[in-house]
N, C-alpha and C positions, 0 to 999 in steps of 0.2 A: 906107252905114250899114245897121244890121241891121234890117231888115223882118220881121213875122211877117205870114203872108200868113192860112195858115190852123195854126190851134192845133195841131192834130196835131205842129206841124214846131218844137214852143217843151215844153222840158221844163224849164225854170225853172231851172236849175243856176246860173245868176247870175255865170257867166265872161263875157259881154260886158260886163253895166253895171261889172266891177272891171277889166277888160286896157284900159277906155279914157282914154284920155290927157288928153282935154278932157272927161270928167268929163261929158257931155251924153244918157248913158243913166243912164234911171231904173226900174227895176222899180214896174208902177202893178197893184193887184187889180183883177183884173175882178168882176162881177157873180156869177160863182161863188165867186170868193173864191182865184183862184189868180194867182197873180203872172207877169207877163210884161212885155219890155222895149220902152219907150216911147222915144225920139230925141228931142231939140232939135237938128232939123235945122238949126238958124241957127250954132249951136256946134259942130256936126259939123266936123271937117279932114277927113275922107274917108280915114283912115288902112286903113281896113279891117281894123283890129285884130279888132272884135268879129266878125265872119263867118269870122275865121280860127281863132278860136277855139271855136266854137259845135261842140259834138261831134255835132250834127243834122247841121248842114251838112257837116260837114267830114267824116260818117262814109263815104263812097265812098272818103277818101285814108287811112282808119283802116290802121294796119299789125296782121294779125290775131296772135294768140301763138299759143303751143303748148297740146295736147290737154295739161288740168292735172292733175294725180294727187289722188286724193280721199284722206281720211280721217277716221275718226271721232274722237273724242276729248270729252273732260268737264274742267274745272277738279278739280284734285286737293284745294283746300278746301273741304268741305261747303258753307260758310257763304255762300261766294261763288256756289256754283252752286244754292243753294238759291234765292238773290235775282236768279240771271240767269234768260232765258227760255228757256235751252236749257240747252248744257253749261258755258258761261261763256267761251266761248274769247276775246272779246272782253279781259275782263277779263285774263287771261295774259297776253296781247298787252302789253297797255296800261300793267300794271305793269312790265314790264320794260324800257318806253318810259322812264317816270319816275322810275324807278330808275338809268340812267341819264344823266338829266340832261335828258331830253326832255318835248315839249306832245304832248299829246291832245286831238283834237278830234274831238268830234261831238256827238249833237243831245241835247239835254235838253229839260226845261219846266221854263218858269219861274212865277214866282210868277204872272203872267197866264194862264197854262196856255196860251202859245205856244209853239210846237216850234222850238226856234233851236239854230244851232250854234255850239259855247261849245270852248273852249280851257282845260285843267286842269294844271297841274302838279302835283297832290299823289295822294296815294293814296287820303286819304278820296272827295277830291274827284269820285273818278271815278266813286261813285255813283250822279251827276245824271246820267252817260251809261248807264249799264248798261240792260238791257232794249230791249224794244223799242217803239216809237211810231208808231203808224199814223195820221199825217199829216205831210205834208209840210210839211218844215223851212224856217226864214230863212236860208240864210246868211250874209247882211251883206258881211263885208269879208274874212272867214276866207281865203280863196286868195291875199289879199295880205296879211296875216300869218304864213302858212305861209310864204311865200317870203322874209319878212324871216329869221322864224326859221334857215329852211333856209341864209341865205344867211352867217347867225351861225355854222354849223357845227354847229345844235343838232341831235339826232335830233328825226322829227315823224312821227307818227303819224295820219291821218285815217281815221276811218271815216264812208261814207252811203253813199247809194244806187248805182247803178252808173251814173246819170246825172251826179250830181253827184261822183262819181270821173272820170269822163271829160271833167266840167270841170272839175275842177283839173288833172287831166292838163294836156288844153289849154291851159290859162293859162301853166303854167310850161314849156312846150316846151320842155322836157329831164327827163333823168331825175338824179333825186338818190339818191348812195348812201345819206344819212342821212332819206330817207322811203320811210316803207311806207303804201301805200294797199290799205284794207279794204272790198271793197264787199260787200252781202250779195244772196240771192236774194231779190228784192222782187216780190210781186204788184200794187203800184202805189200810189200817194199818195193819201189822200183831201183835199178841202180843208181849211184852216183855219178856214175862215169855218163850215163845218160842224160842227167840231170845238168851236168858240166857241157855234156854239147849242145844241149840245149841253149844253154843261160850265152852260151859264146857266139852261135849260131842269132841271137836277137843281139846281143851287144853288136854284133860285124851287120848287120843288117839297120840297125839306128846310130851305128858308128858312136855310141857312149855306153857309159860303163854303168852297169847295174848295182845299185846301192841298198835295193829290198826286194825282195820278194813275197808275197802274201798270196797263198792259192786260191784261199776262195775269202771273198768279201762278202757282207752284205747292205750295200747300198743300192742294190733293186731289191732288199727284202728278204728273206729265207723260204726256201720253199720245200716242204715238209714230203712233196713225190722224190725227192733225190737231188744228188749236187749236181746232176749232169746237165740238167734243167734249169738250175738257179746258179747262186753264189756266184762265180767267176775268178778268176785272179786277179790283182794288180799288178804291175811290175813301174818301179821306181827308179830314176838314173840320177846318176851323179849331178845331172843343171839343173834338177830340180821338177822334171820333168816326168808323165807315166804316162802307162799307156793301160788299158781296161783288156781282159778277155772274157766277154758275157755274151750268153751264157757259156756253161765251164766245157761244152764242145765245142766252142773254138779256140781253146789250148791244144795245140797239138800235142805238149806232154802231159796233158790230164787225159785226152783220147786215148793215149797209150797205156796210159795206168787202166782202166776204165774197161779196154778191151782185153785187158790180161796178158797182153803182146811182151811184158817188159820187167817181170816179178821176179824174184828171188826163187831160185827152182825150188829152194822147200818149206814158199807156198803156195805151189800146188798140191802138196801133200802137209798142210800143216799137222805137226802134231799136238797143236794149243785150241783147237776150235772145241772149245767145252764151255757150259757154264756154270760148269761147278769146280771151284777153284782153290785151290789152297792158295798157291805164291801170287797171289792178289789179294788186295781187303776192297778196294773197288774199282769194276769196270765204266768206263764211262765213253760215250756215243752222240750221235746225232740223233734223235728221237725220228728215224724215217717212218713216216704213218700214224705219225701220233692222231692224226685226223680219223682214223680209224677206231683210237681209244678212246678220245676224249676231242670234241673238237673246243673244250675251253681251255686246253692246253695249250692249243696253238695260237698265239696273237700275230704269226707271221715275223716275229724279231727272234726268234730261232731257241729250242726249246732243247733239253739234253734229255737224254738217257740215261739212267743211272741203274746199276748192277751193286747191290748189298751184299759182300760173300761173309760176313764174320761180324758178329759183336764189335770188336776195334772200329769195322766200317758205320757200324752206327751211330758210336756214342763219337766218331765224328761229327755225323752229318750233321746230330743234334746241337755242336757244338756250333757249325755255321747259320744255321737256319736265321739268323737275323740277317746275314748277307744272301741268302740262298732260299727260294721259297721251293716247296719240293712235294708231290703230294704221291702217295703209293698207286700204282698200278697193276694191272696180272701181266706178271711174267709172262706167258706164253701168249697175250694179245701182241706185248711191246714187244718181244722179237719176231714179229710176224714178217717184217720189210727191213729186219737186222739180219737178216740168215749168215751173214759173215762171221757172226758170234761160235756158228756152230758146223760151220760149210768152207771149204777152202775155194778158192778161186780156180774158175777152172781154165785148165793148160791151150791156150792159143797153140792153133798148128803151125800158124806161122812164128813162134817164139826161138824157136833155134834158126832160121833164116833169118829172121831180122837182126842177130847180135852177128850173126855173120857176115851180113852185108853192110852192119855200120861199123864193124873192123874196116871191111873193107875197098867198101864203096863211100863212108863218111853220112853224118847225120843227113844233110840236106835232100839225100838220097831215099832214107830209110822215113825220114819225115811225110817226103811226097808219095811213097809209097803205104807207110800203113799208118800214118800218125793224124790224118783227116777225118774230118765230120762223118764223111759221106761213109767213108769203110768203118771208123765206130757204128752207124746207125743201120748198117747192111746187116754186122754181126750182131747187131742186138734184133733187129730181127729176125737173123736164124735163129740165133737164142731163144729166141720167146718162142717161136712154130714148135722147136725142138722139144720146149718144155712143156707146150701142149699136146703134142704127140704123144708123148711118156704117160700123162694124166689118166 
């Protein structure tokens, strides 16, 4: 049965409690509020399904791909790529998944402002997936309904993390022509449970109920130095009313993400930071420094990144390019200001204080203590001294 010994070694992707047969793994939250999987050892058969699936354990027998060809590119509809976080490439994808005749899946919020992953067949639909969501998702049951679907003949489209690509990988031990899997370049999860005190802590402060969330927008524009500079969130209530967080440091829960105070302990040690890739066909990203590559790449309305790991991901892209303009790039200029592709996040020392004091002491506590402009921008100056020391 599947043991987690120490957290480091459990990225939550939720392929063992679904590939098991006796039904006797259950994903339980811990105390920070991240999910990991618990055994009924009395119901266990000892099949060993779930340790053969677990892309932690299993990544020494991982087979690596090939060095993958970049590119940049934008959604060719204004309107779409106004309302994505980047260039929209997601959304190209996606509609041509459902067009047809295919399911998309990945993460939205729902009316609790939980981050879950949801299966869409329509076009409007696929707005609950757009953007991005800085914390980590449910998946539920997702990887065995992708594999019914797949097994219908349907096209299936997935996108998340590159942890949770590498568990569905795992689970379906094979490859299917009719799925493409989308992972993106992630700096790391933060909890739910943090996410929840947050979202409750502004509902109790404007006394209404939150009806959307959107992390970063751009209606000041996209700005190709980084999100911490630009984008912002919205946040939407139930009268009809929002309120703006511009720029994205004055989110107290994007400062949090941002400073690494608040990740998932195994990304600090991811064991996915590569980019050469089997259980992916494409990576896909914010284009940070495209100004660097190209500056006619950047029009200031937000521009993607794109990672080629396989044939399948080509005769994709070739397949959108009327919705999708894309033009190739060098690999090692465009990961230049992406080093998250290949670099884990590094471990905040205040990281184990802070989940301890907002057990204990409550968000509004932990907020005024590490979750301000002023202490992100401190440690990003040690940051940078530090990593000019090293040089």
């Amino acid at each position: 049965m599947i043991k987690i010994v120490n957290k480091h070694e459990c990225c939550g992707c939720g392929a063992c409690e679904q590939i098991c047969p006796a039904k006797c793994i259950g994903l339980k939250e811990d105390s920070e509020g991240f999910l990991y999987p618990e055994t009924d050892g009395a119901a266990c058969v000892s099949c060993g399904l779930c340790e053969q699936v677990c892309p932690i354990k299993n990544k020494k027998n991982r087979v690596g791909g090939t060095k993958p060809y970049a590119y940049a590119g934008w959604q060719r509809s204004d309107d779409i790529r106004s309302d994505s976080s980047s260039g929209g490439a997601f959304t190209a994808v996606a509609e041509y998944i459902i067009k047809n005749g295919g399911v998309v899946y990945g993460c939205a919020l729902n009316y609790h402002m939980d981050a879950v992953h949801i299966g869409v067949e329509t076009i409007d639909d696929l707005a609950a997936l757009r953007g991005s969501k800085y914390v980590q998702s449910k998946i539920g049951d997702i990887y065995q309904n992708i594999k019914e679907c797949l097994e219908r003949g349907r096209k299936v489209l997935f996108v998340g993390t590159p942890c949770q690509a590498a568990g569905l990988h795992g689970f379906l031990k094979k490859k299917y022509e009719n799925l493409y899997i989308i992972d993106f370049i992630c700096h790391g999860v933060p909890s739910p449970k943090l996410f929840h005190n947050y979202i409750m802590d502004l509902e109790q402060k404007y006394n209404k109920k939150i009806t959307a969330y959107k992390f970063r927008t751009k209606d000041h524009g996209w700005s190709q130095l980084g999100m911490q500079l630009g984008s912002g969130s919205k946040i939407e209530f139930a009268d009809g009313t929002h309120i703006r967080k511009y720029p994205a440091f004055k989110d107290h829960y994007i400062n949090a993400f941002l400073d690494d105070v608040c990740l998932r302990p195994s990304c600090y040690t991811c064991q996915f930071k590569e980019a050469e890739k089997e259980y992916a066909d494409l990576t896909i990203a914010d284009f940070w420094g495209v100004n660097r590559v190209s500056k006619e790449l950047n029009d200031g309305r937000g521009t993607s990144l794109l990672l080629v790991h396989n044939d399948h991901a080509s005769e994709l892209l070739e397949k959108i390019k009327d919705q999708f303009y894309y033009k190739q790039v060098d690999f090692e200029r465009a990961i230049c200001r992406n080093r998250s592709l290949i670099r884990s996040a590094k471990l905040n020392p205040n990281r184990k204080r802070f989940y301890e004091e907002l057990e204990t002491k409550g968000y509004s506590y932990v907020e005024r203590k590490y979750m301000g402009a002023f202490t992100w921008g401190v440690h990003k100056v040690v940051n940078m001294v530090r990593n000019k020391l090293k040089l």
